[in-house]
N, C-alpha and C positions, 0 to 999 in steps of 0.2 A: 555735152555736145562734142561731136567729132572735130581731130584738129586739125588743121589741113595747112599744108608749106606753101606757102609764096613762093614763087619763082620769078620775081622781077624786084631789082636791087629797089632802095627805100629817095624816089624820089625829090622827095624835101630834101635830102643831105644832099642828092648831086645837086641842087637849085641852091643852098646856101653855099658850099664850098663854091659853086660856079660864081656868086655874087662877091665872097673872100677874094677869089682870085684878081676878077674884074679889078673893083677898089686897089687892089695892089697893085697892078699894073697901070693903071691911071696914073697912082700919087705918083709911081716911079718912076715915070714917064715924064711928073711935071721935076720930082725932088732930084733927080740924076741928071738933070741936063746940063746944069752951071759944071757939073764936074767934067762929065764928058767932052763939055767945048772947051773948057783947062785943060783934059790931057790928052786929048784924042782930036780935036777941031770937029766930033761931029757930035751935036746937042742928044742925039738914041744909042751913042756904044752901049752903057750898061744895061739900058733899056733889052736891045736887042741880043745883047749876050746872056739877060733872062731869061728870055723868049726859048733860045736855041740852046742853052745850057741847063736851062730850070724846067721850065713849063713842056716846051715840048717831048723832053723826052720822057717827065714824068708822067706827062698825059698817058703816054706808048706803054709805060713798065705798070700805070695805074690799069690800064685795059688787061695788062698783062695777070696783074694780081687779081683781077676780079675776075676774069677765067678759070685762074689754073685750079687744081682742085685741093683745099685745104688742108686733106691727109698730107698731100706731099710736101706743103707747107710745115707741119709737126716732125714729118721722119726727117726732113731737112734742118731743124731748127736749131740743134746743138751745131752743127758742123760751119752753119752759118753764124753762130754766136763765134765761134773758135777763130774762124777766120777772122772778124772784126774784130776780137781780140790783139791779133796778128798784125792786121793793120795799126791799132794804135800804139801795134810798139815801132812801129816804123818810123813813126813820126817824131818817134824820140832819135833817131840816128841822122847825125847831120850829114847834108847834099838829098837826105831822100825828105825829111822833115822840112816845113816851110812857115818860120817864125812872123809872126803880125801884131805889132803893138805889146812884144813883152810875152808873147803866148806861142807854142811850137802846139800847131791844131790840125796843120794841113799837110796831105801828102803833095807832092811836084811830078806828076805824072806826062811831063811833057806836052800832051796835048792839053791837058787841064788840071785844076787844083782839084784835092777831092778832103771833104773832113770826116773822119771815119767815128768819129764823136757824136754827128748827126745818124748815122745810120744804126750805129750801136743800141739808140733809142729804138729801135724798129726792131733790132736783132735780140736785143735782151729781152721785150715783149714779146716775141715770138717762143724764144727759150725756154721764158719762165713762166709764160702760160701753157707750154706744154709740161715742164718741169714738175707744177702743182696738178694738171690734171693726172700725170701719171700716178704722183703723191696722195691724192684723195679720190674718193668713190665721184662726186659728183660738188656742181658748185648749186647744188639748189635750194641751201639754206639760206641763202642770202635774197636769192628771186621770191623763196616762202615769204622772207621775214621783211621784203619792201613792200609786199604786198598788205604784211601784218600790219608793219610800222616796226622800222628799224630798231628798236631801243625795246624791243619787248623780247620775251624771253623764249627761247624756242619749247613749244610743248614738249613736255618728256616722252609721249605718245607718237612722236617724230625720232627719236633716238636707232631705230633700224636704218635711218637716213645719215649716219653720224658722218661728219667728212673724214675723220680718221680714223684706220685699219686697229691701231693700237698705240699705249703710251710712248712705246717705243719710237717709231715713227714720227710723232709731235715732235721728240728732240731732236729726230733728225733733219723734219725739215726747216726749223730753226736754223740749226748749224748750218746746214745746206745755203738758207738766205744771207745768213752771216759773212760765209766765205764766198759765195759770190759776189757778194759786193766788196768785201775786202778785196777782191782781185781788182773791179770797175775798178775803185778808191783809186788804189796804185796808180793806174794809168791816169785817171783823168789828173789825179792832184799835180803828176811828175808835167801835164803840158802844160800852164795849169788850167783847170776849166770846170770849177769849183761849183758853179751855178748848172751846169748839166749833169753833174753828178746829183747834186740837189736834187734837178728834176726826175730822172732816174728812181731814186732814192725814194722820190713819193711815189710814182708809178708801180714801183715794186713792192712797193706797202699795201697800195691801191690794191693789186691781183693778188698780194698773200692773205688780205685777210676777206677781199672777197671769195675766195676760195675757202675760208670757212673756218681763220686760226680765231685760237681762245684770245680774247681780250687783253691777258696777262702777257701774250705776245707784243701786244699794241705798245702796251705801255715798256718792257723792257726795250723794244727797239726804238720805241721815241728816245728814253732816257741815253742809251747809247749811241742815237744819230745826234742828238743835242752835243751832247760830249765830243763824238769827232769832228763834228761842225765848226765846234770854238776852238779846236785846236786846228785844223785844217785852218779855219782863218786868219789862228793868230801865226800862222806858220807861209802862209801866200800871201806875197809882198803886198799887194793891192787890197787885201780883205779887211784890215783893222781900218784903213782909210774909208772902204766904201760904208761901213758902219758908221763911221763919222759923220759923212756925208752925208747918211741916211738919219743920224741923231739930231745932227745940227743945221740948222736953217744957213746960215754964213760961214759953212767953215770953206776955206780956199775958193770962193767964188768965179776966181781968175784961174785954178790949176785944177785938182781933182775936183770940186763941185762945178765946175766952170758945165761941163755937161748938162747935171740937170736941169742947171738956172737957168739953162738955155734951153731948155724942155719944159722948162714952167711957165718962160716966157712966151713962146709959139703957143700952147694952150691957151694961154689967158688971151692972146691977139685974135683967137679964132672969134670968142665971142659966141654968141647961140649957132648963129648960121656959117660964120667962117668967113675968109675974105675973099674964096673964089678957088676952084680947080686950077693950081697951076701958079696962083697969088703968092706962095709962101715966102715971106722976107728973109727970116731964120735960113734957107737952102744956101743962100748968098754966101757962105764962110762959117758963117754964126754958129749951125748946129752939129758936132761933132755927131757920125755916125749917122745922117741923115738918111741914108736909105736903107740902114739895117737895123741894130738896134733902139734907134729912138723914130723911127717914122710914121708910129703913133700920135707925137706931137704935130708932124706936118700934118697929118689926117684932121687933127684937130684944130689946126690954125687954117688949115685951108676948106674944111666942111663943116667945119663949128663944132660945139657939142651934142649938135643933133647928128651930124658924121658919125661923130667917135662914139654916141651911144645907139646907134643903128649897128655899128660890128661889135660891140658888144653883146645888142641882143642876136646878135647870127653866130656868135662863139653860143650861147646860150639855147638858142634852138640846135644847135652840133652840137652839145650836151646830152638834151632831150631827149634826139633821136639819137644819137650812141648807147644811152641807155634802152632806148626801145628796144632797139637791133638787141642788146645784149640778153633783154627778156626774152625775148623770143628765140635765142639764139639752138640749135636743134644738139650741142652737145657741149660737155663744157669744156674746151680746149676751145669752141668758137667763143663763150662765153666769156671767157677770161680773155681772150684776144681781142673782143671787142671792149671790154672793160679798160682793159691795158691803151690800147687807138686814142678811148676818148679822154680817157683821164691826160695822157702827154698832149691831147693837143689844146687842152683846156687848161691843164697846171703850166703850163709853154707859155700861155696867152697871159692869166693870171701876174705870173712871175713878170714878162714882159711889159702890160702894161700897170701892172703894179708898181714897177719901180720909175715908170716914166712919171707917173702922175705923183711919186714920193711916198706912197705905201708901203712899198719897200728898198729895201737895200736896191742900190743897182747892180745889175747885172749887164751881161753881155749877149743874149739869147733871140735871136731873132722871133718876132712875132710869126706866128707859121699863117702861110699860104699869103702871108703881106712882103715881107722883109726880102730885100736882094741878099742874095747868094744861091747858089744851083743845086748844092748840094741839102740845103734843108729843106728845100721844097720838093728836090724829087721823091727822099723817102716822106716825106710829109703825104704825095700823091698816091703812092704806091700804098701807105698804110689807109688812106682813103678809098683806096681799091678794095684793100683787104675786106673791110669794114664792109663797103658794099657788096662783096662777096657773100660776108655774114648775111648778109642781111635777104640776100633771094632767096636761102633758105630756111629763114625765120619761121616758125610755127604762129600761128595766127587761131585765136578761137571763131 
């Protein structure tokens, strides 16, 4: 049967992401008031400085990316990695650098703070989905083999389809992934920001091997990110602690666990249904990081666990359809690109409320399309563009 392109972006994902946003702005509306009448005397500063810092102009640069046209996105891709690179060494030079709780993340641009850490996720998916498309013939052993069932063996009667040129080239694009992440490493470990290198690090695993590397790849770069990970942690003042923390049910309850306890307690207060939009007792002092890294817990102390399991199943249909878009997707540099989109905004989430509900280590990582700050939601929106971009011209049977 003839296949014929879509020309209108996938709208279930603008209906879920629009639903994402909503809920964030609610809680943040209820969770950021008590701060704002402490430091500002008005109950919506932060509120409204989302608004005008985060959403609105993401919305602008998200219309922006769903227009422009994706070639120019790829010829673009290295120079905009390079630059972001640039940025994050900035933030290592004090007066332009802007330290918060122990952490140099943000640059001081005068009119606003910007974290070049956030964007990097956007710029490196960009890079190294063009990077692997350039590196292999096509990514359509992976679309074959989910079709087959991933864990089955590609026919040897597929072998004119191979994603590499020759053995030579395997090594290379190895080495290639190697040192580019040894370069992220550097920066992220020197602010430190340990847990977005993480994610990174799976996102980029995500696009190398969906582009079609041999298994034996899989397994030396776990063995070797395992490796740097234990020494990254036992080398970043806070990382052997938050292990702790993450081992032990009572270790420092009043000092470094003092956060979670207070992220376990808000869950458990919600109860099935919650105590009310805007009820949350925990906001009062209690919850360190309440409107960014842990405002998962208010979502669940004030909508209950029918709340917090309603955005999880909307992380999960953004899954779905990121993969959809990706099948369909009409070459593979869109393909990998939308691979790359969904997997950061779904291992983001994972990670995030993984470690609120004590499944994992804590981190620092805001929930995307929920969490205040400006800066992870604009590129958050703009890669939400992209994606929609992919997706009008998706082939369709």
């Amino acid at each position: 049967m003839e296949r014929k392109i879509k020309k209108y972006p996938d709208r279930a994902l603008i209906i879920v992401c629009a639903f994402m946003i909503m809920i964030g702005i609610l809680v943040l509306a209820s969770v950021s008031s008590v701060l704002s009448y402490e430091s500002f005397q008005n109950p919506f500063f932060f509120l409204w400085h989302q608004i005008q810092a985060g959403l609105i102009p993401g919305i602008i640069l998200s219309f922006l990316a769903f227009k422009i046209n994706l070639t120019l996105i790829r010829k673009a891709s290295f120079g905009l990695f390079l630059l972001n690179i640039a940025l994050l060494a900035l933030v290592l030079i004090p007066g332009i650098g802007v330290s918060y709780g122990g952490a140099a993340r943000w640059l001081d641009l005068k009119l606003f703070t910007f974290q070049p850490s956030e964007s990097l996720k956007l710029t490196f998916i960009l890079y190294f989905a063009a990077l692997m498309e350039s590196r292999f013939q096509s990514a359509e052993r992976f679309f074959g083999a989910t079709r087959r069932g991933l864990f089955k063996k590609t026919p040897r009667n597929l072998s004119s389809k191979t994603l590499f040129r020759n053995s030579s080239s395997l090594i290379l694009n190895l080495f290639i992934f190697l040192i580019l992440f040894g370069i992220i490493g550097y920066f992220l470990y020197s602010q430190p920001d340990i847990s977005t290198l993480f994610i990174i690090s799976v996102v980029g695993a995500v696009i190398y091997f969906t582009a079609g590397s041999p298994w034996w790849h899989l397994v030396l770069i776990m063995m070797l990110g395992a490796s740097a990970f234990w020494i990254l942690i036992k080398k970043v003042p806070y990382g052997l602690s938050r292990i702790t923390v993450f081992l032990s049910q009572d270790f420092d309850p009043m000092g470094k666990g003092y956060q979670i306890k207070q992220a376990l307690i808000a869950i458990g207060s919600g109860g099935l249904t919650g105590l009310g939009l805007g009820m949350s007792r925990q906001k009062f002092g209690f919850l360190p990081e309440a409107m960014s890294d842990t405002i998962f817990s208010v979502i669940a102390e004030e909508l209950g666990f029918l709340g917090g399991a309603t955005l999880v199943l909307l992380f999960m249909i953004f899954l779905w359809r990121g993969l959809e878009i990706a099948k369909g997707a009409p070459d593979a540099f869109s393909k990998l690109l939308a691979i790359g989109i969904t997997s950061w905004i779904i291992v983001q989430a994972i990670v995030n409320i993984g470690s609120i509900v004590k499944l994992l280590p804590p981190t620092g990582v805001p929930l995307p399309f929920i969490s205040y700050g400006g800066s992870h939601l604009v590129f958050e929106l703009i890669a939400l563009g992209l994606l929609l971009n992919v997706s009008k011209n998706r082939k369709m049977v």
